[in-house]
C-alpha angles and dihedrals in degrees: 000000000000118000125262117254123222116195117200121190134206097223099187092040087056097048084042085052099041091050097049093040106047125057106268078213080089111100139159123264081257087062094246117136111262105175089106100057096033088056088048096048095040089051089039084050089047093044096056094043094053101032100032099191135193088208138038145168133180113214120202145182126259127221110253143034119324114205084273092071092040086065099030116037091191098058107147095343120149089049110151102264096254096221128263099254079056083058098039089058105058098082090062088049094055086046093054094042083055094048083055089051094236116176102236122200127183135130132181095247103059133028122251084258096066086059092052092051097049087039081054104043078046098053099039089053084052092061088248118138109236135209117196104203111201143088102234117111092216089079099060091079072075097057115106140130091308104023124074140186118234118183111186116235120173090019087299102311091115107024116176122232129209144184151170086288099045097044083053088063089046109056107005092248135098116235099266086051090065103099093039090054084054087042084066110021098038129220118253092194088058101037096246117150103186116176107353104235099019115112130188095275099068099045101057089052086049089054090043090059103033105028096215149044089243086040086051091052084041102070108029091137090071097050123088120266100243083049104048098042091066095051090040085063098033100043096108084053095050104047083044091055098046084051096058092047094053102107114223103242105177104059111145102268103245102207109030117243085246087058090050095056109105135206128146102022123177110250093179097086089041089059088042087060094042093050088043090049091052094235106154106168094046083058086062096048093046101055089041085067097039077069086053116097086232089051092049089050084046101039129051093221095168104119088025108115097202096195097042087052104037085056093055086072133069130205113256091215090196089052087043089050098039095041107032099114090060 
């Protein structure tokens, strides 16, 4: 019998993606901006083509300050102001996320990544395969055997996966490695210094050799000078950052593995969005996958004329030609 697959998703990493990624020049026939939403759609459409999961949650931030910023005001501060249009068009997202269906979890207290990573540890320990989608690096202390890292590229035509092995090519450390690596390197995104003049290069050889943080201040009397002087002054730093960077993997899980599994669902409020939203192009390939076995397990089509309603829509050729890569 073949494993169950649990898909997480970083919310926040795919609507940052989407903004950045698609013409802002797309808007609604209300006039409102829609790049956002379309970018979302078109990598929730892709995800569910390629992955095809019988699980999936999509794990969000919360307004306000996580126990990270409670012990560390500074927690991510000095992050490029994304622009107001990005902000606007949120709501919209949420509303379309709840046409697909899709189980949500967030809370104040804790980042959407430390709901991927206890998702992950729960459905691993369920015997389920599991597939993080984010960018965020944060997320590869998650990678093993049964869980693996996608980060989205070309919508999510061309994701990247990774796991233990190929995080291993990538930064020189193992996954549970991770947080020690940011303990010394730092991490610019979440305003963490680490050790100040120690790249990322240094530090994976450090970790290579001595396996840990606490191995690494173990044995200082065997590093170079120019080397341990800088983690001699910087050692509070170090141990605080890899702290920070620890995801929480044992949250109790809001919804159950058994609520985020998903069958029959409605596809009739998903196509109203999409008509209302004007996207053209993400009709077609709905109801492209609505045909799919997968889309037929996913989706409840009965009552769904595909050609009467595919005929309904017609093709923007200026969205087809824009967009065609999401």
């Amino acid at each position: 019998m073949d494993m169950k697959h649990l898909v997480l998703v970083d919310g926040h990493h795919l609507m940052h993606r989407a903004y950045w990624a698609i013409p802002r020049t797309l808007k609604s026939k209300a006039g409102d901006p829609t790049n956002v939403s379309f970018g979302v759609a078109s990598m929730l459409l892709a995800i569910f083509a390629n992955e095809e999961p019988d699980a999936i949650v999509m794990c969000f931030d919360e307004a306000g300050d996580t126990f990270r910023h409670e012990e560390f005001v500074e927690y991510k501060a000095g992050r490029s102001e994304t622009p107001d249009d990005f902000y606007v068009q949120i709501p919209t997202v949420l509303s379309m996320i709840d046409a697909f269906a899709l189980p949500e979890v967030s809370d104040a207290k804790y980042e959407a990544d430390d709901f991927l990573g206890s998702y992950a540890k729960a459905g691993e320990a369920a015997g389920m395969r599991v597939t993080v989608v984010t960018g965020d690096k944060d997320a590869f202390q998650l990678a093993s055997d049964k869980v693996r890292i996608a980060i989205p590229h070309k919508g999510y035509n061309q994701a990247e996966y990774l796991g233990p092995a190929e995080i291993e090519i990538k930064l020189g450390i193992r996954p549970d490695q991770v947080a020690a690596f940011k303990g010394l390197s730092g991490d610019s995104s979440d305003n963490l210094k680490g050790v100040d003049g120690i790249g990322p290069k240094t530090a994976s050889t450090l970790l290579q050799k001595y396996q840990t943080l606490e191995g690494i201040y173990e044995h200082l009397d065997k590093i170079r000078p120019s080397i341990r002087e800088k983690l001699e002054r910087d050692r509070e730093q170090a141990f605080f950052c890899q702290r920070m960077a620890e995801l929480v993997t044992d949250i109790s899980l809001p919804l159950s593995l058994e609520e985020v599994s998903v069958s029959g669902v409605d596809p009739r409020p998903v196509l109203d969005f999409f008509q209302e939203q004007n996207f053209t192009l993400l009709t077609k390939r709905l109801m492209r996958l609505m045909e799919s076995d997968f889309g037929k397990k996913y989706f409840d089509t009965e009552g769904i004329s595909q050609s009467g309603d595919q005929n309904k829509f017609e093709e923007n050729e200026k969205e087809s030609s824009q967009l065609s890569l999401f």
